[in-house]
N, C-alpha and C positions, 0 to 999 in steps of 0.2 A: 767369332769368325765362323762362317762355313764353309767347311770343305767338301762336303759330301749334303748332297737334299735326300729329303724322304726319297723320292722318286728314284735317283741311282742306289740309295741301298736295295730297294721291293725289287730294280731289275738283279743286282747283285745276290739274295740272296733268293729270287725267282721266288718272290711273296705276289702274289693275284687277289685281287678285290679288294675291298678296302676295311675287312673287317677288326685287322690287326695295326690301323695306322696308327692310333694311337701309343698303344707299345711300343711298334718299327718306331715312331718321332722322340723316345723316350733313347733310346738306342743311339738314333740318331745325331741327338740333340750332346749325350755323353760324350759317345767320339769325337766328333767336333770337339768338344770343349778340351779332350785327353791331350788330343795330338796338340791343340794350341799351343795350350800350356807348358810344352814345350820347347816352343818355338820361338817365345819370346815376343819382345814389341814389333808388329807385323802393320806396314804401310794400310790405309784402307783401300787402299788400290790392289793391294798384293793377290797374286791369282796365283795357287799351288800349283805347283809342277804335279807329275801326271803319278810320279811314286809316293805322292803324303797321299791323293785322293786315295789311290791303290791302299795304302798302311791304312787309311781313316774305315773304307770298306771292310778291311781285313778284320779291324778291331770290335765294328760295331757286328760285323758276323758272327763273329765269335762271341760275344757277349748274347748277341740273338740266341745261338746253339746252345750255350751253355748260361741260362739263364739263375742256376743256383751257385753258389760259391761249392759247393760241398762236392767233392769225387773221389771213389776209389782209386787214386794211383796220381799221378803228377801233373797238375792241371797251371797251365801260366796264367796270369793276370793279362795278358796279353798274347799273342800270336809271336813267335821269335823274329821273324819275318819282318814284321810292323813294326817293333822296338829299333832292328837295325836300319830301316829306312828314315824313323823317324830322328835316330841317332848321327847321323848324314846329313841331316836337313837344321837341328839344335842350333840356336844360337849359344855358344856355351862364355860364359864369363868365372872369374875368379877374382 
């Protein structure tokens, strides 16, 4: 499923030209897949409310900025931000 296109991360994260598209689609292509896979089985019709696209931006930003795992000091796997909207949104079963 996509939630976010190449095209709203390059405006979200204010990338110009197109030298980097292929990393941005790489970025791109993750989030999409993060946020889904939380969300459970989703209609093919289903069109994300405006806070997953928001959470899917946030997370593929932050993967763009921080593109090595390794940091001096406390670095999340995600944005906290991201995690709670996308926690909102979970289809959760037991």
């Amino acid at each position: 499923m996509e939630l976010i296109t190449l095209a709203q991360f390059k405006a979200h994260a204010r990338i110009d030209g197109t030298d980097e598209d292929a990393a941005a689609q790489v970025k791109v292509d993750a989030a999409n897949s993060y946020v889904s896979s939380f969300l459970g089985t989703l209609a093919p019709d289903y069109v994300a409310p405006d806070e997953l696209v928001q959470a899917t931006l946030l997370i593929a930003s932050h993967w763009w900025e921080h593109r090595e795992t390794t940091f001096a000091g406390n670095l999340l796997d995600i944005p906290l931000d991201a995690s709670e909207i996308i926690a909102n949104h979970r289809e959760w079963s037991f």
